[in-house]
C-alpha positions in Angstrom: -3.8 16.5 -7.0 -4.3 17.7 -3.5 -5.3 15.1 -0.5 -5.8 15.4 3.2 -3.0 14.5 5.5 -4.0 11.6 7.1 -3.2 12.4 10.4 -6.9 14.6 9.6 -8.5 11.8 9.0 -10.7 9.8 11.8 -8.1 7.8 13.6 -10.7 4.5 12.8 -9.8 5.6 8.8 -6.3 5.8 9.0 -4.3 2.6 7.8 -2.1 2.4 10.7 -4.4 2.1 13.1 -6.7 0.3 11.2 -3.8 -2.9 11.0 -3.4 -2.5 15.3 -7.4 -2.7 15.5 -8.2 -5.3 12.7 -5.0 -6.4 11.4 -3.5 -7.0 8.8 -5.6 -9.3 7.0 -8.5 -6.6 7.1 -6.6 -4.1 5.1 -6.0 -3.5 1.2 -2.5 -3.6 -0.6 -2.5 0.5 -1.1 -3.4 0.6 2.9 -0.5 -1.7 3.8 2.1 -0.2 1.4 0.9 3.4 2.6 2.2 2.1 5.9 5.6 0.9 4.6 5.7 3.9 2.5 4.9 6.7 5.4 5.1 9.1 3.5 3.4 10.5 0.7 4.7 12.3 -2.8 4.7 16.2 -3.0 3.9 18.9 0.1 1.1 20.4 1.3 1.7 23.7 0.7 -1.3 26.0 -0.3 -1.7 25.9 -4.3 1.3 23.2 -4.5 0.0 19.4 -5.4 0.8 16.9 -2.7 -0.6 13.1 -2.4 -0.7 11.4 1.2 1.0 8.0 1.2 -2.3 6.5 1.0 -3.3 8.4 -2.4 0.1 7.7 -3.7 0.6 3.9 -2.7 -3.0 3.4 -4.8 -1.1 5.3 -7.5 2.1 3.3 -7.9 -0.4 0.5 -7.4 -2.5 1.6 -10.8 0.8 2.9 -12.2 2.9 -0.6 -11.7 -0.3 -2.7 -11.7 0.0 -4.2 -8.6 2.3 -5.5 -5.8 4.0 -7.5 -8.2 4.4 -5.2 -11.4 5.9 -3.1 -8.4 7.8 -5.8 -7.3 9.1 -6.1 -11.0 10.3 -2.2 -11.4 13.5 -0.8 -11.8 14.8 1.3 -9.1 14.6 4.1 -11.4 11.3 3.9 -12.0 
């Protein structure tokens, strides 16, 4: 899976400044954990799969299901 960086996105779409504009309040769980996370999973190399830390906090979000399931999870997993 291949995802823009999100420093390419609008700056009004990118989590981080989303929290300083609207807080935190105004912002999902995978938005909120991208910004703990800062960084994503993979690179961005051409032809190499890379996720942005938003694309892969929603997918330890689906994968764990939820902040709690994630919560719950071994360090190895």
């Amino acid at each position: 899976m291949k995802s823009d960086r999100i420093r390419n996105w609008p700056k009004q779409e990118r989590p981080r400044e989303r929290l300083l504009a609207e807080g935190a309040d105004r912002l999902t769980e995978a938005e909120l954990l991208a910004i703990i996370l800062r960084v994503g999973k993979g690179t961005f190399r051409e032809g190499i799969p890379g996720q942005n830390a938003s694309d892969f906090a929603r997918t330890l979000l689906s994968e764990f299901r939820g902040l709690r399931g994630l919560d719950r999870a071994h360090t190895q997993e």
